[in-house]
N, C-alpha and C positions, 0 to 999 in steps of 0.2 A: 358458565358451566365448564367444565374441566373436560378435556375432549382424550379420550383414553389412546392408548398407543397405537393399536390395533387399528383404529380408526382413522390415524393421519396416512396421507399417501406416501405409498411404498418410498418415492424419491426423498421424501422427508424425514420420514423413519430410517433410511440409510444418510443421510447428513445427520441425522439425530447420531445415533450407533459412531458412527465415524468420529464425529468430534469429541464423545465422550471416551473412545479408545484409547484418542491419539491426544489428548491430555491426560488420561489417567494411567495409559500402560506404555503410552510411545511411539510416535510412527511407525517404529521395525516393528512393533508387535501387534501393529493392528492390519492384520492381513485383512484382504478381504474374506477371508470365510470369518475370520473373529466380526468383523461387520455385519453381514450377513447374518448372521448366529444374532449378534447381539436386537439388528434390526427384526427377525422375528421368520425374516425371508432366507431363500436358496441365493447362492452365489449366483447363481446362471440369473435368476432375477436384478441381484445387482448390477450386472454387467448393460443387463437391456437398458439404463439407465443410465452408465455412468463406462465412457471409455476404460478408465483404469484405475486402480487407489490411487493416482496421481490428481485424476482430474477431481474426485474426491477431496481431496486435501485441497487444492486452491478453489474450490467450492466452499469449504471448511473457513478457508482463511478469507473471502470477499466475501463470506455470507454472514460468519457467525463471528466475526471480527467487530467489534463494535465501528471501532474508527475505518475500517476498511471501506464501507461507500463514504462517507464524506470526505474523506483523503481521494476517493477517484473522483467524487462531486469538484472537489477545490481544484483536481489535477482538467478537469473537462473544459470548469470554465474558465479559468487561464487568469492570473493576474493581471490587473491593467487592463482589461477585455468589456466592460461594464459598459466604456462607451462608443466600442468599434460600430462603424456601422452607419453611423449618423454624420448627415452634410451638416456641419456648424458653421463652417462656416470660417474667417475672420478669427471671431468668435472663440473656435476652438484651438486653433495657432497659437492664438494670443494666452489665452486663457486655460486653454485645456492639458497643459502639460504638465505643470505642477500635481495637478488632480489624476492624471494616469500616472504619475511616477509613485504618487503617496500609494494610490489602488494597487500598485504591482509588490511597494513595501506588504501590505496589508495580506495581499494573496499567497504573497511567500511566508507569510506571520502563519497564518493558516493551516499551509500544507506541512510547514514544517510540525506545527502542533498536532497535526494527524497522524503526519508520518512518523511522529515520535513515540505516540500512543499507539500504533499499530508495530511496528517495531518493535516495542516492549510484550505485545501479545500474539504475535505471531514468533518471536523468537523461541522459547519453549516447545512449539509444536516443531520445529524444522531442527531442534538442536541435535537429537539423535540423530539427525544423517551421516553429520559429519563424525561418527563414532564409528559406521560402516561404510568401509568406501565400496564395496559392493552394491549395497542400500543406494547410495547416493548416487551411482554411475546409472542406477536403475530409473531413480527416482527424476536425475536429470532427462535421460530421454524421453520418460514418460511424458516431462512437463514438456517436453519439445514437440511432443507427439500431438500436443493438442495446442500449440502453442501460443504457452503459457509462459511464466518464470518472473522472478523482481526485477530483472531490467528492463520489464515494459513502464514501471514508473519513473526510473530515471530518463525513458526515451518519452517520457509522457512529459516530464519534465523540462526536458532539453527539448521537447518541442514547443511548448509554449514559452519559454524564454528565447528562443530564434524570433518568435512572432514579433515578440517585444524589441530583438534589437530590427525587427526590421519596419517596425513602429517607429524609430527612431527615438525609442525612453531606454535606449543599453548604451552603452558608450561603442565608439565603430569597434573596437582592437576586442570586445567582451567574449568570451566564449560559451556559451550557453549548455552545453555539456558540460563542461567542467565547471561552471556555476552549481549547475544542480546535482552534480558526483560531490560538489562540498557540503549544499545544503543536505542531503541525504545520507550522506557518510556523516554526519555531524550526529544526525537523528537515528541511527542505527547504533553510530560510537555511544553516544546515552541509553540507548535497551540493552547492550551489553553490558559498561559498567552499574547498571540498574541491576542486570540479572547476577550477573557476577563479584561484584562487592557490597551490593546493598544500595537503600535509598539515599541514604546521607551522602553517600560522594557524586551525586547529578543534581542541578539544579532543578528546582520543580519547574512543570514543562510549561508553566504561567509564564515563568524570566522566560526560561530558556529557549522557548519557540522564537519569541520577538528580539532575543540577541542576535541570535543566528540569524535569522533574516536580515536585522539590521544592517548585519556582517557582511555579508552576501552583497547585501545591496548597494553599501556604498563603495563595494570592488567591482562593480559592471554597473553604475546608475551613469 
């Protein structure tokens, strides 16, 4: 049965309003009273809700992002990580290394395929910022204000790849930050020329997840 608008909680109904705004008219032009308005509620209600249209918006993009929890899912449990934890022993010296170096290939395969398809759909909603640099000076503190903003998955990133070199699966000299500023700029540089020249010039994200990781991998393995 089809549950009418009216009927979803107010929170919902304002992520509802929001994301259809801020795809259809534009982050500048989805103030909060156009929210508000659209959700069916007063502004002073949205607020009891929701810090600011900022926190809104990255609400927007972790919630109603398709790939957005399983990119944080891949970023949580860490490549190579599957069999931390356990006394093997001999056993796993001998035996266990090959199998966490394939695991951390495999996890970077992953997060890149996420991060690529999230990238591709969160780029659209954030593009009008940078059209206002007023908007965007706004929209930066906002997101600091509750802090937020995309460089928690590259520190999400660079922090599970420290794990790994001090797992002893990175090479010593490896840099973990700058590992994952390539694999992630890689996967951002693809939702660009996706959004801005078309499909035909990015490889489908089936190759191109597991190139780049491969890439990746065997410059800090």
């Amino acid at each position: 049965m089809l549950t009418s608008k009216s009927s979803r909680p107010t929170p919902e109904r304002l992520l509802d309003a929001a994301e259809k705004l801020m795809r259809t008219s534009g982050l500048a032009n989805a103030t909060t009273k156009a929210i508000a308005r659209e959700a069916g509620c007063s502004e002073a209600a949205l607020y009891k809700y929701f810090a600011n249209k900022e926190e809104l918006f990255v609400r927007v993009l972790m919630e109603r992002t398709p790939n957005a929890g399983p990119l944080m899912a891949a970023l949580r449990t860490g490549p190579g990580e599957e069999g931390e934890g356990r006394d093997d022993g001999d056993e796993r010296a001998e035996g266990g290394a090959e199998g966490g170096a394939e695991g951390v290939e495999a996890g970077l395969t992953a997060i890149a395929r996420h991060a690529s398809l999230f990238y591709a759909d969160a780029m659209p909603l954030a593009a009008s910022l940078f059209a206002e640099p007023t908007l965007l000076t706004r929209h930066r503190e906002g997101v600091q204000e509750i802090g937020a903003g995309p460089h928690l998955v590259l520190d999400a990133l660079a922090g599970r790849l420290r794990r790994e070199l001090e797992a002893g699966r990175l090479r010593p000299d490896a840099d973990p930050r700058a590992a994952a500023a390539l694999l992630l700029g890689a996967c951002f540089q693809r939702a660009f020329f996706l959004h801005f020249s078309g499909a035909h010039v990015v490889q489908p994200v089936e190759e191109f997840a597991p190139a780049v990781a491969r890439t990746v991998w065997a410059a800090i393995r």
